[in-house]
C-alpha positions in Angstrom: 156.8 210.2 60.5 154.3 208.8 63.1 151.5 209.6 61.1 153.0 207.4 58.2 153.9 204.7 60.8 150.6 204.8 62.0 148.7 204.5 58.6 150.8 201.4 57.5 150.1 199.8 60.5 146.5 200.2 60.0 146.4 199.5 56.2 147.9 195.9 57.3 145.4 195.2 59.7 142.8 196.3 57.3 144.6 193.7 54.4 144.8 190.8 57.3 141.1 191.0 58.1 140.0 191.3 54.1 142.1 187.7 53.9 141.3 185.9 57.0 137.9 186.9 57.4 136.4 184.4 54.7 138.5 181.6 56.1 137.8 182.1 59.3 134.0 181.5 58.4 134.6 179.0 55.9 136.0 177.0 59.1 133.5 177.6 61.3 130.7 176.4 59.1 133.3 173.4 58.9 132.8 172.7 62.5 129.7 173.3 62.6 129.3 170.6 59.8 131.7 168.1 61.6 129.9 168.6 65.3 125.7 168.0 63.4 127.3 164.9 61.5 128.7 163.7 65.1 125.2 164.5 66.8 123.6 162.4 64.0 125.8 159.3 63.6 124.6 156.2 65.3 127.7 153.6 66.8 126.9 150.4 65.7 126.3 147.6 67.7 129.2 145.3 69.5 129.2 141.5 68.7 129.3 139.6 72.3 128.6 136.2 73.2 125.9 135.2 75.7 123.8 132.5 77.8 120.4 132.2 79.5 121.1 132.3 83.1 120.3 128.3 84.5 118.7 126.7 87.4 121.1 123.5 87.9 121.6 121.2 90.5 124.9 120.9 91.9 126.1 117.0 93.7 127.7 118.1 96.5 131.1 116.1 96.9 134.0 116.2 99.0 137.4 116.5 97.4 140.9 114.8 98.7 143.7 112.9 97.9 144.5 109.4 98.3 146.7 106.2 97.7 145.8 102.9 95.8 146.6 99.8 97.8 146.1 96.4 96.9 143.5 94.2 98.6 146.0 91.6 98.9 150.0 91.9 98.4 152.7 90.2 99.3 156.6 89.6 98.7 156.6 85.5 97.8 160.0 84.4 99.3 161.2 80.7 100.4 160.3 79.7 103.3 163.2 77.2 103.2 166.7 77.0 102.0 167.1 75.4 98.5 168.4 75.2 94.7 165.7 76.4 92.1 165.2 73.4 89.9 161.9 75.0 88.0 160.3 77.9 87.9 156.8 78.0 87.0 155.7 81.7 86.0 156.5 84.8 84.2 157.1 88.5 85.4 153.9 89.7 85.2 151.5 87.1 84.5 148.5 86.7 86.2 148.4 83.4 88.1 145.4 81.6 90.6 145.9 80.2 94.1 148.0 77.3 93.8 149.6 77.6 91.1 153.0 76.2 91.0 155.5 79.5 91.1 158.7 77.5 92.1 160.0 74.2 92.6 162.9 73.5 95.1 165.2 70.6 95.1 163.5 68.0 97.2 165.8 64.8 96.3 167.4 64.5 99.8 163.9 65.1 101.8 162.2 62.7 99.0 164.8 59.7 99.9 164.0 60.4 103.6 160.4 60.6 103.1 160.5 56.9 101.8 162.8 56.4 104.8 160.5 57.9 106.9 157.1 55.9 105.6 158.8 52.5 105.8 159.6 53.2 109.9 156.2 54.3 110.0 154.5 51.3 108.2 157.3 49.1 110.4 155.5 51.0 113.8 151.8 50.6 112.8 152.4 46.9 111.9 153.7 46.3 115.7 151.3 48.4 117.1 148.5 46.0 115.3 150.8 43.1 117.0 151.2 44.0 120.4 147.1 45.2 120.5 146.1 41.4 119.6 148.9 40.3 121.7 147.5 42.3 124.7 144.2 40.9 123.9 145.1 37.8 124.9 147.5 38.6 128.0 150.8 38.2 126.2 152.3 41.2 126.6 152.0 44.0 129.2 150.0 47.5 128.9 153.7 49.2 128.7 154.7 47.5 126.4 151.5 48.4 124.5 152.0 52.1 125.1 155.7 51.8 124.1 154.8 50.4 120.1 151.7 53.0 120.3 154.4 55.4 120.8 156.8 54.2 118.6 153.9 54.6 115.7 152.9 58.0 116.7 156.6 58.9 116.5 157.2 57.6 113.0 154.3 59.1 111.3 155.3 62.5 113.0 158.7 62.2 111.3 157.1 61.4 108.2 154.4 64.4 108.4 157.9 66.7 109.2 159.5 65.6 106.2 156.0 66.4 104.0 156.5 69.7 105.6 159.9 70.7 104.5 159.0 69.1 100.7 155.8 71.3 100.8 157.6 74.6 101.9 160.3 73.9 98.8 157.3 73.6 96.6 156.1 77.3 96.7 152.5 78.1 95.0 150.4 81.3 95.0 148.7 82.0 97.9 145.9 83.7 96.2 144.9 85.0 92.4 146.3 88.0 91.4 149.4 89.4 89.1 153.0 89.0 89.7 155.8 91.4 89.7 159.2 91.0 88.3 161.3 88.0 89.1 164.2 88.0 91.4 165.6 84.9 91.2 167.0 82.4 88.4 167.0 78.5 87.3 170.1 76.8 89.4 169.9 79.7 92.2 170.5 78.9 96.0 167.9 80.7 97.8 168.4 81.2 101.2 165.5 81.1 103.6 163.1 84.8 103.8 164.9 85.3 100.2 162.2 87.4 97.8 161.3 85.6 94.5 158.5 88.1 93.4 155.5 90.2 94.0 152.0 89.4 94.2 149.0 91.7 94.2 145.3 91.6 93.6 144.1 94.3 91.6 140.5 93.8 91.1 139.1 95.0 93.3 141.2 98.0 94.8 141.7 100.2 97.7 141.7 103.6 98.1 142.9 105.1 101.1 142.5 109.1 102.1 141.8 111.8 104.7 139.5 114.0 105.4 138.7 116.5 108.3 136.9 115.8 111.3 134.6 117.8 110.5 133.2 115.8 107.4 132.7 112.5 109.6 129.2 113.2 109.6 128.6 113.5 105.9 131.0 110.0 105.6 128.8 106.2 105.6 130.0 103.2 104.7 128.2 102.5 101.1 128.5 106.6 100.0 129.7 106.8 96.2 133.3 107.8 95.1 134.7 109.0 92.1 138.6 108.7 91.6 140.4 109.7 88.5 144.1 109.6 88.0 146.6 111.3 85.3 147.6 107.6 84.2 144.2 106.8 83.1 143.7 108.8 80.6 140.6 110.9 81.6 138.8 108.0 83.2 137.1 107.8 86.6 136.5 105.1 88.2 133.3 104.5 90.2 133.2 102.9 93.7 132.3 103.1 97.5 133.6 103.5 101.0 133.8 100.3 102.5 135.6 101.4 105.9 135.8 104.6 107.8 139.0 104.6 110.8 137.3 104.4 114.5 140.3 107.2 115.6 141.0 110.5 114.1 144.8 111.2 114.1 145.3 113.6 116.8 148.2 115.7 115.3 146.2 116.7 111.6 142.8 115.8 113.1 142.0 113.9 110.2 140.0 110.7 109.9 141.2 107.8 107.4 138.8 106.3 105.2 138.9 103.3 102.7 137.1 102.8 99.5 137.2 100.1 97.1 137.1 100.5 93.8 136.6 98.4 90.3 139.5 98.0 88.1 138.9 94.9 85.6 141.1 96.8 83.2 144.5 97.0 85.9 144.9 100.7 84.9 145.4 101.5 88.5 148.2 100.2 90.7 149.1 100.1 94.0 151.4 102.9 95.3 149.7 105.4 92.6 148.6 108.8 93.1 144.8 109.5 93.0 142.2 112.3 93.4 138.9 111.2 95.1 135.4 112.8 95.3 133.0 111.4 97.7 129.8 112.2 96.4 127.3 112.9 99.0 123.6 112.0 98.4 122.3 115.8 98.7 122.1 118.1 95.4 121.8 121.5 95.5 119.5 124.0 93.5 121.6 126.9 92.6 121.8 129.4 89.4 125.3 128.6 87.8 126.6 131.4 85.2 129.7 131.1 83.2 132.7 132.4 85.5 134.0 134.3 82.4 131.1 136.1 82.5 131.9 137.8 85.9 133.4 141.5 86.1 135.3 141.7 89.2 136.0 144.8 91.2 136.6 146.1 94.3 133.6 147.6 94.9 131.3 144.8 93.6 130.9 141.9 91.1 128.9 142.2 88.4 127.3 141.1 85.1 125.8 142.6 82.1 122.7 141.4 81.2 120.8 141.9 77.8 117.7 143.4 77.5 115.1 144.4 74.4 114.7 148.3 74.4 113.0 150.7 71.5 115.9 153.0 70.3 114.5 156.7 70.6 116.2 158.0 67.6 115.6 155.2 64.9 112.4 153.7 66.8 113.4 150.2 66.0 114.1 147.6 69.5 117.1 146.8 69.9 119.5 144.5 72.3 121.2 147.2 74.9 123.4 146.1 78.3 122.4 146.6 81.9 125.0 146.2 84.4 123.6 144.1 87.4 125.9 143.8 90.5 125.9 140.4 91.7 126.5 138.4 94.9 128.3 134.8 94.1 128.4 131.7 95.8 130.2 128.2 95.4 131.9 127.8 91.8 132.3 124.5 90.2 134.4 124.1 87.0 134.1 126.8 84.6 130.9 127.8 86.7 130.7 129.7 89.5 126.7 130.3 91.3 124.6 133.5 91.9 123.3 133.9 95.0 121.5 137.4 94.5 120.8 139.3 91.7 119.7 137.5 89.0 117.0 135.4 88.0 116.3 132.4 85.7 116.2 132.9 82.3 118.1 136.1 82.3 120.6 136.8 79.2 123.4 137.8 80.2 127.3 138.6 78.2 129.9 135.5 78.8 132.8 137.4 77.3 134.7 140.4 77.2 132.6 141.9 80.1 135.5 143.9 80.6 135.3 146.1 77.6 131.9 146.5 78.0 129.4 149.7 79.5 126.1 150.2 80.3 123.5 151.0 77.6 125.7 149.7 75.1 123.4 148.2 71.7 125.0 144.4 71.2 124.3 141.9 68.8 125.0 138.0 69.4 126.9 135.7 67.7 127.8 132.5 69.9 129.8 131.0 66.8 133.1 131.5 68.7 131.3 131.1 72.7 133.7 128.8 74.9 132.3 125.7 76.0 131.8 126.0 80.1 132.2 122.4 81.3 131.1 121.7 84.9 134.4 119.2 84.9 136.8 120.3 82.6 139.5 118.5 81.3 142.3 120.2 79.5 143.3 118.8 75.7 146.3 118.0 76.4 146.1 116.6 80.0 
């Protein structure tokens, strides 16, 4: 019974090995196929986008934020009491030094005016009597002194009502643009009471801080640049005209004034701007796209494009080197090399991140991003 056992068992091995034998080698060849068609295939190249490394020269600048002010502004108010008989301007409107804003009613100081003159006429004509009179030793020296007086007193009161009429008269006390009106036709003003605003803006101030430290780099006549979010993009050119003889001892900052142009009135006082003092020096660095940066903890690094022969297929091709990289200042989309590259150098702008040594590239800058030194978002 163990004999029979025994020879089945071995008669199905036998049967096992006559089937699997063939397919067993049938796969190995199939490997073997597989692993010399791997050896033999060649990865094509990866599409990247790329630049020549520049030598640029960066304006140095100095970067803060500031307040417009007008050159001149003031809240026109009456300097007397009064009813508003006329008013002479429109919210808004751009108006010259003295130009008629307001008119008063002067009908009671008018009739005292005339009141005033014919006193004053009445007190020059006996001062012109009593000085022939005391020509010719008719009348005493006090009594000369008294109608001298009496002149000088009546042309005062006359000059005092001019005064008042004047002060209900109001005009602009220099060129510039008003501001809204407060005030309406009939109105009784009291005396201080605000009709409107009026600025000058053209030129304009600028007023910011910067740190102590920068008071040496700061001359009255250096170049700003200010741009503002209401402008649409623009910047407006101008220079510092005055610099603060104190620094403010809690921020230890120093104020500074520039003025600027603004024919157009797109700025206004009390707005919001950023200003860049730009300093005389330039300097020469190597800028690269920051994009084309890999960072890492251990190092930064780029991956520069280089012409090598290709040992299989003997043709040269475009293969990667990654060079570490030690970076400077960065400016925009920019950011500058201090070591480790040199002018003229090609080197990967995007995708770095994907990328590996030796890797064979080909480049297509159809689709490359456009690195600005001062970029300015579409929809800013």
């Amino acid at each position: 019974m163990l004999r029979k056992l025994i020879q089945f068992i071995a008669s199905l091995v036998g049967f096992a090995l006559l089937v699997a034998g063939p397919l067993f080698l049938i796969k190995i060849s199939q490997f073997k196929a597989m692993g010399a068609a791997g050896a033999a295939r060649v990865m094509p190249p990866t599409t990247v986008t790329a630049t020549a490394v520049k030598q640029d020269k960066w304006v140095n600048s100095l970067v803060a934020t500031g307040s417009l002010v007008a050159v001149q502004g003031v809240t026109v108010a009456a300097e007397a009491p009064g009813k508003v008989v006329k008013i002479g301007f429109e919210a808004g409107a751009a108006v010259k030094a003295g130009d008629l804003l307001v008119q008063l009613d002067t009908s009671t100081e008018e009739a005292q005016l005339r009141a005033a003159e014919a006193t004053a006429a009445l007190g020059n004509a006996n001062l012109a009597r009593a000085k022939e009179l005391r020509q010719s030793n008719t009348n005493s020296p006090a009594e000369l002194d008294a109608a001298d007086a009496q002149s000088k007193q009546a042309a005062a009161q006359a000059d005092s009502i001019r005064a008042i009429i004047a002060k209900k008269t109001i005009r602009a006390p220099f060129a510039g643009r008003l501001g809204l009106r407060f005030i309406n036709l009939g109105q009784i003003l009291k005396e201080g009471e605000a009709i409107t605003t009026l600025q000058t803006l053209d030129p304009i101030y600028v007023n910011f801080s910067l740190p102590q430290q920068r008071l040496s780099q700061l001359a009255a006549g250096t170049s700003v640049r200010v741009t503002s979010d209401v402008a649409g993009g623009s910047s407006f050119d101008g220079k510092i005209t005055a610099i603060s003889p104190e620094v403010d001892a809690v921020t230890r900052n120093v104020r500074v004034q520039a003025t600027l142009d603004n024919k157009e009135e797109k700025l206004r006082a009390g707005m919001f701007a950023n200003v860049e003092v730009v300093l005389p020096e330039a300097t020469t660095v190597l800028s690269i796209p920051a994009t084309s940066v890999l960072y890492a903890p251990y190092g930064d690094s780029v991956f520069v494009i280089e012409e090598k022969k290709n040992e299989k297929t003997g043709k040269m091709e475009q293969v990667l080197r990654q060079q570490f990289v030690r970076l400077g200042a960065a400016r925009g989309d920019f950011v500058s090399v201090v070591v480790g590259l040199k002018a003229g150098e090609t080197i990967v702008t995007t995708g770095v991140f994907k990328l590996r040594p030796g890797m064979p590239v080909v480049v297509n800058n159809a689709l490359a991003p456009n690195a600005q030194l001062a970029p300015r978002p579409d929809n800013a």
